[in-house]
Steps between C-alpha positions, in 0.01 A plus 500: 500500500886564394664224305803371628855611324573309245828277509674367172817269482674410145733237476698346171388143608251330719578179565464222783794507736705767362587724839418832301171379420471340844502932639311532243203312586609524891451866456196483319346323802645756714295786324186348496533370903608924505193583355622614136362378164814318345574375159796319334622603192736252265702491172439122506252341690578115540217260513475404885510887552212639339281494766723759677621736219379646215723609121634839499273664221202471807618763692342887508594677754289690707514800695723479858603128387854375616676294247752281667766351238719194546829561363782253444570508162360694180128449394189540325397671856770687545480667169091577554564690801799701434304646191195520711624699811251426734533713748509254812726264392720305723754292364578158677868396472579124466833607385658413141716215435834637341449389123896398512315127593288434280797572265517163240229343684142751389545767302171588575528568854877637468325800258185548767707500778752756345166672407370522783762607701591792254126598537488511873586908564305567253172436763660727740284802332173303481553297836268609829680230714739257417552137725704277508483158659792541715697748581782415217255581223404806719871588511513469069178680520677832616832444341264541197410837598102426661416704760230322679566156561385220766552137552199288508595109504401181313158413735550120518196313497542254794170390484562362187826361627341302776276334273538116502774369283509226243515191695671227248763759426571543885475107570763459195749772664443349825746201457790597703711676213608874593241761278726795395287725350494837271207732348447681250516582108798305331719815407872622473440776819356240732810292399369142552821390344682555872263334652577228346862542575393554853298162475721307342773593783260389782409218318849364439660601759246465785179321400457315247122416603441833389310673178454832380111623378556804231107601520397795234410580141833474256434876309826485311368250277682128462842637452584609847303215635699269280814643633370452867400122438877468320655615769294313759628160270858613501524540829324114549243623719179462259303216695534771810426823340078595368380751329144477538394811282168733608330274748125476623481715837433154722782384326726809598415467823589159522857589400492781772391216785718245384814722467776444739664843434445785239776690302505818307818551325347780273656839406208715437195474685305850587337328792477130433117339635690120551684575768186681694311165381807293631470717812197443568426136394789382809817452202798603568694734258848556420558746212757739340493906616381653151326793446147454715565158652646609834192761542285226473643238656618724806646271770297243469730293228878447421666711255816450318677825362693317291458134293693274695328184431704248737407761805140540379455079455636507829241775651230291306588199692455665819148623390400184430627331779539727804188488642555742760607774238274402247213533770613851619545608118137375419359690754672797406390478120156419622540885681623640222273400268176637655661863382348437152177394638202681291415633875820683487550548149109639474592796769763630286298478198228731641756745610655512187198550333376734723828706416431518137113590536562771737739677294 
């Protein structure tokens, strides 16, 4: 009987709630429901993922096996395979933060970032297929020179989305105060610091029964959070304003079904997996037209081109209270979002893969 292919994904980090490692492991699932045998492959395996992945020095490859590589920023993996040059590899791009903001915040990142972005045409040679996860990483894809590219999307686990959320959270956000609320790691490109402007506009000048939930791991270390939280004090809005860190996943869903509206003010996202979870959990989303945002938002939220934060605390208090618009937007997010189903996502995967064993 004929084994089936092989399938093997490397990623720098595996870690709970992270939205690469969310494809990841949605991907993983994908290849097994597809019939393949499919391992994970990681520089640094965290503790509640080592069920799911195992450290890099595992891995042999075997005949016909396609090696699928996360890349985002400069790594343990990244070096392995580039010396390796299997010859089915197929790069997944998650895009690379520009290292210009991490710049006085992490050196560390600022030099993997640069790294890694240096480092990118130098895959074009080895690369079978390269992805990205929208079609603005596809677009830096062939500006750096690879001839075979693709988009395959973020598969967003809505299963795991509809799961029941934490019910004391929800009661306490349920007492009549307006939920404003943002996702996602506390760094410079996802510029939580205008959201706070944005907040503290609304709050001040429209609602003051109002607060502002900053959900997501702080990976600049204390300083930049420290600057955050001084600002926040300056501007006298710290009883209004939370920053709740990593969260439990009851917990973040919670903050999804007791949110009011949702806001992404960030400047780099390569595809951005909040706003499809926004989409999809009924929020509302008003956010700022960088880089992958309007792909994946498509019509189904309101986007500012530029930073005006009286018109955009205005907009936000029409999502919140315009029922009629806020009904037709939900509906349309809830539309939207089933693009990144794993149904969907899983169809392009096979025909991707197909591509690279056939050739």
């Amino acid at each position: 009987m004929r084994r089936a292919p092989k399938v093997s994904q490397f990623v720098a980090d595996l870690v709970d709630g992270d939205a690469i490692s969310m494809d990841c492991l949605g991907i993983d699932r994908m290849l097994k429901s597809l019939g393949y045998r499919s391992s994970i492959y990681s520089d640094r395996v965290h503790p509640q993922a080592t069920a799911s992945a195992q450290p890099l020095r595992r891995h042999r490859l075997e005949d016909g096996e396609v090696t699928i590589l996360h890349y985002s920023i400069w790594s343990e993996s990244a070096e392995y395979l580039l010396s390796l040059r299997p010859p089915r590899l197929v790069m997944v791009y998650h895009n690379i933060t520009p290292a210009e903001y991490f710049r006085g915040f992490n050196p560390e990142a600022e030099r993997a970032t640069l790294e890694g972005r240096e480092a990118l045409a130098r895959f074009v040679p080895v690369t079978a297929l390269a992805l990205g996860d929208s079609g603005f990483n596809c677009q830096e894809l062939e500006e750096a020179g690879f001839p075979r590219t693709g988009v395959l999307p973020i598969a967003v686990d809505f299963e795991k989305l509809n799961a029941t959320p934490g019910r004391r959270l929800l009661r306490e956000l349920d007492d009549g105060c307006v939920n404003i609320l943002s996702v996602g790691r506390i760094v410079p490109n996802k510029r939580p610091e205008d959201v706070i402007k944005l907040f503290y506009h609304y709050h001040h000048r429209i609602n003051p029964r109002s607060r502002l939930f900053l959900v997501g791991p702080g990976d600049m270390g204390m300083a930049y959070r420290h600057w955050l939280e001084a600002m926040v004090e300056h501007l006298g809005i710290e009883k209004h304003v939370s920053f709740p860190g990593r969260v439990p996943h009851t917990d973040l869903l919670a903050y999804y079904h007791g949110a009011n509206a949702y806001v992404c003010l960030s400047e780099h996202e390569g595809f951005c997996a909040p706003l499809v979870e926004s989409m999809h959990l009924g929020v509302p989303v008003l956010a700022y037209a960088s880089t992958a945002v309007p792909e994946t938002l498509g019509d189904a939220g309101i986007l500012f081109r530029r930073k005006d934060y009286q018109a955009m605390s205005e907009m936000l208090h029409v999502l919140v209270e315009d029922k009629g618009f806020r009904e037709k937007l939900v509906a349309r997010g809830r539309q939207r979002a089933l693009a990144f189903s794993q149904e969907q996502v899983a169809k392009a995967l096979r025909e991707h893969l197909d591509r690279v064993i056939r050739q």
